[in-house]
C-alpha positions as CSV (number, residue, x, y, z in Angstrom):
1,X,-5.1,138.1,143.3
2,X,-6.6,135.7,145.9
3,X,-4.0,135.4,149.2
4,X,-4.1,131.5,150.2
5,X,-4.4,130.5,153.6
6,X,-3.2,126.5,153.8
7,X,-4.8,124.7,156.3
8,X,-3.3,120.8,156.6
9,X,-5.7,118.8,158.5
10,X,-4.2,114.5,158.9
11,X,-7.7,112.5,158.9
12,X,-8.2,110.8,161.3
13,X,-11.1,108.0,161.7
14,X,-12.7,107.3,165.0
15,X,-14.0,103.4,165.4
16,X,-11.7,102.7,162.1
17,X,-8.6,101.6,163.5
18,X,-8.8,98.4,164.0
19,X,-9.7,97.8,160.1
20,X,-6.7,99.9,158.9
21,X,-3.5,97.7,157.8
22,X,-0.4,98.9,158.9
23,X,0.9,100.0,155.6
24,X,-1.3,100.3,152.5
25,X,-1.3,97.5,150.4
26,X,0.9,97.6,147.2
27,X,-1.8,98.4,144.3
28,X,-1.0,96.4,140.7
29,X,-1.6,97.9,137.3
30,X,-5.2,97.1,136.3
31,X,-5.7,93.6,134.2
32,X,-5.0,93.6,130.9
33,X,-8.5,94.2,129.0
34,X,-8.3,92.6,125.2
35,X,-11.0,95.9,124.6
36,X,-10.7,98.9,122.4
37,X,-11.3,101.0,125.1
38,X,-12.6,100.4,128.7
39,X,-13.3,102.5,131.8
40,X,-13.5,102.0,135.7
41,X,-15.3,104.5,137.8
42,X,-16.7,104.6,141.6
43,X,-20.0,106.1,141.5
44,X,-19.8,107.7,144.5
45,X,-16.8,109.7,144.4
46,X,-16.5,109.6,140.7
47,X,-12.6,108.2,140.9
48,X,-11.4,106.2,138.2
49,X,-9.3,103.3,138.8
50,X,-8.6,101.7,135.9
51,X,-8.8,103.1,132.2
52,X,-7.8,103.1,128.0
53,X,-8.9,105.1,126.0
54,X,-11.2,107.2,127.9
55,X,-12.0,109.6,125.9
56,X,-11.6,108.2,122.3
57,X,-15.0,108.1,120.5
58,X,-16.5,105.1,119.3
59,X,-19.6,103.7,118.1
60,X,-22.2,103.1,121.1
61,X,-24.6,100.6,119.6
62,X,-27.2,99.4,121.8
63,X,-25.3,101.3,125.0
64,X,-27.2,104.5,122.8
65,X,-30.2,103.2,124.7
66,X,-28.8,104.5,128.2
67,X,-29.8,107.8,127.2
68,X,-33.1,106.9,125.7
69,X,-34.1,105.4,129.2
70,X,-32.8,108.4,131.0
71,X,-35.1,110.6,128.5
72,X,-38.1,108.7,129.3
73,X,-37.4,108.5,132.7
74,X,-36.7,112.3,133.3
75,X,-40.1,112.8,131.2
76,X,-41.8,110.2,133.4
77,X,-40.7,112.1,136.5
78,X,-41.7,115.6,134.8
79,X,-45.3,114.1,134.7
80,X,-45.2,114.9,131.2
81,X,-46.0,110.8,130.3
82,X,-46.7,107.7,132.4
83,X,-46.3,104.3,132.6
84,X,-49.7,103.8,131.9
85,X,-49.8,105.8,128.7
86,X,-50.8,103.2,125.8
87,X,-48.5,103.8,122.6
88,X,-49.8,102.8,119.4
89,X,-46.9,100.9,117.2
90,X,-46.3,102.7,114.5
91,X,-44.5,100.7,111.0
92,X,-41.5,102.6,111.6
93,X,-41.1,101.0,115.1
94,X,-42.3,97.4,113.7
95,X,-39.9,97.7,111.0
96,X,-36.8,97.8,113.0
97,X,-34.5,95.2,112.6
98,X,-31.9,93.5,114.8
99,X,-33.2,92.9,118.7
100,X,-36.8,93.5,119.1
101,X,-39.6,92.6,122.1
102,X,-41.6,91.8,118.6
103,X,-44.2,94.4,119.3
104,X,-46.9,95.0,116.1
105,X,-47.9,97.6,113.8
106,X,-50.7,99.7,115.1
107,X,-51.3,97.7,118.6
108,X,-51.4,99.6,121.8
109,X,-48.3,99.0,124.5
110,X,-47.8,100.6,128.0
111,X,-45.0,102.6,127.9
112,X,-44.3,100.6,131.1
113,X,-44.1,97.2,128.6
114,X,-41.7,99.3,126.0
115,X,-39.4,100.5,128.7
116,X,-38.8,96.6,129.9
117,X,-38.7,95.6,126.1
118,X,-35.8,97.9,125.6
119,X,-34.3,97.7,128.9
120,X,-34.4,93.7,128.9
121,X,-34.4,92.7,125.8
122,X,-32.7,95.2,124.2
123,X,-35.5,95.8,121.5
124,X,-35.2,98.7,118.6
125,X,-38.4,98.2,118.5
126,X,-39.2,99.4,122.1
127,X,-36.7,102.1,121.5
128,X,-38.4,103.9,118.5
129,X,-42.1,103.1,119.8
130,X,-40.9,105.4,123.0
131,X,-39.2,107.9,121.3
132,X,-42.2,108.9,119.0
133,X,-44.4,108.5,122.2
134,X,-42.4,111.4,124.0
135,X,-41.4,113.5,121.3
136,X,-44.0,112.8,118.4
137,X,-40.6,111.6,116.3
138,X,-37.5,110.3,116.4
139,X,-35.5,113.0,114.8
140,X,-37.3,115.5,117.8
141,X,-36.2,112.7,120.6
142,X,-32.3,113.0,119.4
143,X,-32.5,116.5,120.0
144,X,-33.5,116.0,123.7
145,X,-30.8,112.9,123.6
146,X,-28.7,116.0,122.8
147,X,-29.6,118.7,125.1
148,X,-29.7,116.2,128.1
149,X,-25.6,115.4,127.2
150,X,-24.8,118.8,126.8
151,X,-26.4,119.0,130.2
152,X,-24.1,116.4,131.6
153,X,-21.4,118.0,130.2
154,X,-20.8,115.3,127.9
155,X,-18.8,117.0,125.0
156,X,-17.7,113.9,123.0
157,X,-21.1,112.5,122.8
158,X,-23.5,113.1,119.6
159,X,-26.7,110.7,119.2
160,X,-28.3,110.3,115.8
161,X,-30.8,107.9,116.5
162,X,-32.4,106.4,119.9
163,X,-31.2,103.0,119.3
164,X,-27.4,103.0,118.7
165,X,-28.3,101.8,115.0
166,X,-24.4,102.4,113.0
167,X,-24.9,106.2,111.6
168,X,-22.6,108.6,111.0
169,X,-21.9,111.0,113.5
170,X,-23.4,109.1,115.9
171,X,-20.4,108.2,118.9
172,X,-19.8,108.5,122.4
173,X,-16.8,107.8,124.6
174,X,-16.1,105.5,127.5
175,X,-16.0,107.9,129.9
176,X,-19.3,109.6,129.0
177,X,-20.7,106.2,129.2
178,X,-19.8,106.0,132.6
179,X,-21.2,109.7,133.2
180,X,-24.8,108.1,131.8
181,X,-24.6,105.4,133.6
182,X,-23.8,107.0,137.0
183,X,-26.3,110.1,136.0
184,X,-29.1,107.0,135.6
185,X,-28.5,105.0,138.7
186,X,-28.5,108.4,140.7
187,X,-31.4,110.2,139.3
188,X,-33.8,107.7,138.7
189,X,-33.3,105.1,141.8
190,X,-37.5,103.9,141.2
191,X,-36.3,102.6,137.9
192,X,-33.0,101.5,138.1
193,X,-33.7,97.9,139.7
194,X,-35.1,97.1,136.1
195,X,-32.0,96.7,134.8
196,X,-31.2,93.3,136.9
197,X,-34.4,91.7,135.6
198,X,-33.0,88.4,133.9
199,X,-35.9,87.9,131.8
200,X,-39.1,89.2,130.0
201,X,-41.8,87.7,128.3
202,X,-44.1,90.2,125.4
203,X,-46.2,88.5,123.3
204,X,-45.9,84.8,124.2
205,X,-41.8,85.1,123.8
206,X,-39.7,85.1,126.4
207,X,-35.9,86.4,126.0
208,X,-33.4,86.7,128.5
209,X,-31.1,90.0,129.4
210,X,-28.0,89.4,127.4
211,X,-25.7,90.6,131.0
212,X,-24.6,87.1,131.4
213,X,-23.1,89.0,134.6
214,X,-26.6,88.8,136.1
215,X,-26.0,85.1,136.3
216,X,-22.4,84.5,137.3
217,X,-21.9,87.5,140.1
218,X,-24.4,88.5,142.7
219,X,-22.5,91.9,143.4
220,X,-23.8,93.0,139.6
221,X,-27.3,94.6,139.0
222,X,-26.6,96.4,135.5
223,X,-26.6,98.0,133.1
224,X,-26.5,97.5,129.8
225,X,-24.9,95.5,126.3
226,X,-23.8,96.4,123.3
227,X,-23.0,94.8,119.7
228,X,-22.8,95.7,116.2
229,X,-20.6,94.2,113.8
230,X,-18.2,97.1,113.9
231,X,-18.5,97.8,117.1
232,X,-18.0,95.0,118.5
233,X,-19.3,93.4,122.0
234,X,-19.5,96.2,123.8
235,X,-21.1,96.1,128.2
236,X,-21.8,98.4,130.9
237,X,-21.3,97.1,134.0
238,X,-22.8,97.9,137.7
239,X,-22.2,96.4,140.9
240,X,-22.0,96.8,144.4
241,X,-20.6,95.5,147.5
242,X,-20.9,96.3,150.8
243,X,-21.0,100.3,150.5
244,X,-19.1,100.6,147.3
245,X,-20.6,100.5,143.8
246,X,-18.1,100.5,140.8
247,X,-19.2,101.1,137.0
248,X,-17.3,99.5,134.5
249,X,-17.3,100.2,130.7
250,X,-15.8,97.7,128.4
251,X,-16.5,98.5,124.5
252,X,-15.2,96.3,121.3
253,X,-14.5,93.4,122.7
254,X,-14.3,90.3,120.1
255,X,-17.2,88.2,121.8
256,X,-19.7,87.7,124.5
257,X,-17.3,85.8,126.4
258,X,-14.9,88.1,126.4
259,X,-16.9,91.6,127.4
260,X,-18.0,89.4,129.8
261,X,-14.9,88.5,131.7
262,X,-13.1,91.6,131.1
263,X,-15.6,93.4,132.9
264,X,-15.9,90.8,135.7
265,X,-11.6,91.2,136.0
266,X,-11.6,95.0,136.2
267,X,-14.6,94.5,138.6
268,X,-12.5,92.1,140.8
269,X,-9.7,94.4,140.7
270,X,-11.3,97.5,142.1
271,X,-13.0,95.5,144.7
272,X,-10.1,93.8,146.0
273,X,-8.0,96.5,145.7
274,X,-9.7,99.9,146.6
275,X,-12.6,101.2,148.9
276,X,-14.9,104.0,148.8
277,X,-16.0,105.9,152.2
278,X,-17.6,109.2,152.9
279,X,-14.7,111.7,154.1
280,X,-17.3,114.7,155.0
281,X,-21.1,115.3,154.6
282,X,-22.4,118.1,152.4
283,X,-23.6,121.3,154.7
284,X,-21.8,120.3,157.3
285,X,-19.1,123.2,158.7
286,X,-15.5,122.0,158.2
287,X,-13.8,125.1,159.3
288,X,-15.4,128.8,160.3
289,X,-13.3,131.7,158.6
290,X,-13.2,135.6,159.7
291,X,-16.1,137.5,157.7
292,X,-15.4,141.2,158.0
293,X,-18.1,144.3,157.4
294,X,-20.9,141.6,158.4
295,X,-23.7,141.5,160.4
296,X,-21.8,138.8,161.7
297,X,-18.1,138.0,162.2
298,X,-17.8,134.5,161.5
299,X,-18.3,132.3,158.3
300,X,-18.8,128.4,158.0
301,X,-17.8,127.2,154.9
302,X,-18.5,123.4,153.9
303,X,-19.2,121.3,150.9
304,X,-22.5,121.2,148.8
305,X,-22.4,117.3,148.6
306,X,-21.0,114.8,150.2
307,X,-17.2,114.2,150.0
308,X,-17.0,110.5,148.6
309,X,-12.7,108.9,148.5
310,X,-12.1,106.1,146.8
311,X,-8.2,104.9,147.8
312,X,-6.1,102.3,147.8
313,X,-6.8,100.0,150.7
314,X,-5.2,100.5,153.9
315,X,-4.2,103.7,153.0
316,X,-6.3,106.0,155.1
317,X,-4.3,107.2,157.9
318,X,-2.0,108.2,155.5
319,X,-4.7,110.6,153.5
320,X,-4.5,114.5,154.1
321,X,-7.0,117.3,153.1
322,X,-5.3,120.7,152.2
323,X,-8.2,123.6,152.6
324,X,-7.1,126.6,150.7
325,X,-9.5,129.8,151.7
326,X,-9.3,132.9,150.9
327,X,-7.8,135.2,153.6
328,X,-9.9,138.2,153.4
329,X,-13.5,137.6,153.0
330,X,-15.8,140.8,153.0
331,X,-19.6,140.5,153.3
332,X,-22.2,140.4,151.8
333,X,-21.6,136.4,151.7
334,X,-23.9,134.2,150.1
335,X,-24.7,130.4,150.8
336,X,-23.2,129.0,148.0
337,X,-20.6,131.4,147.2
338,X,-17.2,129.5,146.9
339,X,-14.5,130.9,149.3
340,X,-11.7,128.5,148.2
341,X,-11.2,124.6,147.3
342,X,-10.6,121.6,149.6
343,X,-8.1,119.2,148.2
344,X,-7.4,115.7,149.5
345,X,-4.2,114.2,148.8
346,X,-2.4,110.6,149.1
347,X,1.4,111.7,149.2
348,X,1.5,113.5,145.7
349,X,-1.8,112.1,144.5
350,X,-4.6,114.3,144.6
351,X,-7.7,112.0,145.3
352,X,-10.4,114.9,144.6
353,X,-11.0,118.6,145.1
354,X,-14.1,120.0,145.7
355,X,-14.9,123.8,146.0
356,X,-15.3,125.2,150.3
357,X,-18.4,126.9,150.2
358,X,-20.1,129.0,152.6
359,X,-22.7,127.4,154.7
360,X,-25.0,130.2,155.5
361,X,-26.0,134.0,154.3
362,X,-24.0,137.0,155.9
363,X,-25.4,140.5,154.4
364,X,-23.4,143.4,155.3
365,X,-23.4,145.0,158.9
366,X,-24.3,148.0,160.2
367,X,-22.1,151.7,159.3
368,X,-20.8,150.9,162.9
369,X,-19.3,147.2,162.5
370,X,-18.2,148.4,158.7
371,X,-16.5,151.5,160.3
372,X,-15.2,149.4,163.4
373,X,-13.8,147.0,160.5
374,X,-12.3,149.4,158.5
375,X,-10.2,151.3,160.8
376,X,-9.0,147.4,161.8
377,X,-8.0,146.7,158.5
378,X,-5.9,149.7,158.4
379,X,-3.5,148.0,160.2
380,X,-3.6,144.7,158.8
């Protein structure tokens, strides 16, 4: 059985006091969303602010093409393709119907051209011309689609097809939406800045990203719509202001209008309500704990990443982290190896926990610290 040592440490902010209010503003239930299901997350810390539905699955439609971009993209950055690779258009690709960059049968296209034809315009077109590209089919890309989820730990997400075309057993969740999202704008940064592009011309036709957001808020630079008929209007939402950057995933909606301004209100609401800030950087020692039988007597344990907090606003000073270690740590040590959990708290709210980790490598000592050390721990 592990023996807890609780450590209460109050945060406290140097060159932050001046912004903090004296009490934390009261925080109102999120806006009313006329959606199926909808989702509010801080990319940073991962915090959700606002949700329904979460974890219900639904039908993806074009939001199914998240995950195609991330394949190509994590194949791009694998050097297994390019940009510059030229794709010849197969009939299956030409054939697809709904939103297309109108790309023809047996032509050449840059992979660089199909990824902005899907990413802009939204084309099934695009969308089956790249999955053949990487994986000689479509059926072979799914299973990547597949692998890379179960990767991310997404377990109520199943793809059938790259191009969220209605199919059974194809469905995802809110919340694993969010995880894609996040998972694109953090691994592939290069590419991500496509997804803001308000328009694209292939072929002599110009069509225009369907994020009307693009338009109407300058804080938004993504991601991604959705519709099919039982679906519904469906949008992923990105944006950012000053250091904070909130997703928001609003699916079956009853019009464009209306995914529209539900996402802008739950986008509104975080914004004016919360705030995101780094609490502690990754690697960096937050306490130094007793090590005994090693080549050295002392431990630093810390966090792999970067702490992120997203909390009400104003509410700092009144944020507490709780660091339970474990009281009798015996070498070897590795850097890595989890000694205990850090847990940050507003009043009975836990805000996140994260695992205390230690900081360095600490093999085993000498017979003469081990025997030193074990006639001390005779009378502990």
């Amino acid at each position: 059985m592990r023996n807890s040592l609780i450590i209460t440490v109050l945060l406290l902010f140097a060159g932050f006091s001046s912004q903090l209010l004296a009490n934390p503003r009261l925080v109102p239930a999120a806006p009313e969303i006329p959606a199926k299901a909808y989702l509010l997350i801080d990319q940073q810390s991962g915090y959700i602010l606002a949700s329904k539905n979460q974890d219900q699955r639904i039908e993806p439609a074009s939001l199914t093409k998240l995950m195609t971009a991330y394949v190509v993209f994590y194949e791009i950055q694998s050097g297994s393709i390019s940009l510059e690779d030229q794709v010849k258009i197969s009939e299956k690709a030409w054939r697809m119907k709904g939103s297309r960059m109108f790309i023809e049968v047996n032509k050449l296209v840059s992979v660089e051209n199909l990824l902005k034809g899907m990413i802009i315009q939204s084309g099934n077109d695009a969308s089956v011309a790249l999955a053949e590209h990487v994986a000689g089919s479509e059926h072979a890309f799914v299973t990547l689609m597949n692998n890379h989820a179960r990767n991310m730990g997404l377990k109520n997400t199943h793809f059938m097809n790259s191009t969220g075309w209605p199919e059974a057993n194809h469905y995802t969740t809110a919340h694993d939406l969010a995880r894609i999202a996040i998972a694109l704008i953090q691994d592939f940064p290069d590419y991500y800045p496509w997804y803001k592009i308000k328009e694209y011309t292939y072929n002599n036709i110009k069509q225009y990203n369907r994020n009307r957001l693009l338009w109407l808020d300058d804080r938004v630079d993504g991601i991604k719509t959705g519709h099919t008929e039982s679906a519904g209007y469906c949008l992923i939402t990105s944006a950012k202001q000053d250091d904070m950057r909130l997703v928001s995933v609003v699916l079956g909606t009853p019009s464009e209008n209306s995914r529209a301004s539900a996402s802008r209100a739950l986008l509104n609401y975080g914004f004016r309500f919360y705030e995101t800030f780094a609490l502690h950087k990754a690697y960096e020692p937050l306490t130094s704990m007793r090590i005994w039988k090693g080549e050295t007597e002392s431990l630093p344990l810390g966090l792999q990443q970067t702490l992120y907090i997203t909390a009400p606003r104003g509410s700092r000073k009144k944020i507490k982290a709780n660091m339970n270690i474990d009281s009798m740590i015996v070498a070897p040590a590795a850097k890595g190896q989890a000694f205990g959990t850090v847990n940050v708290m507003l009043g009975e709210q836990q805000l996140a926990q994260r695992p205390l980790i230690a900081l360095k490598d600490v093999p085993e000592g000498g017979l003469w610290r081990k025997l030193v050390d074990n006639i001390v721990l005779l009378f502990k």
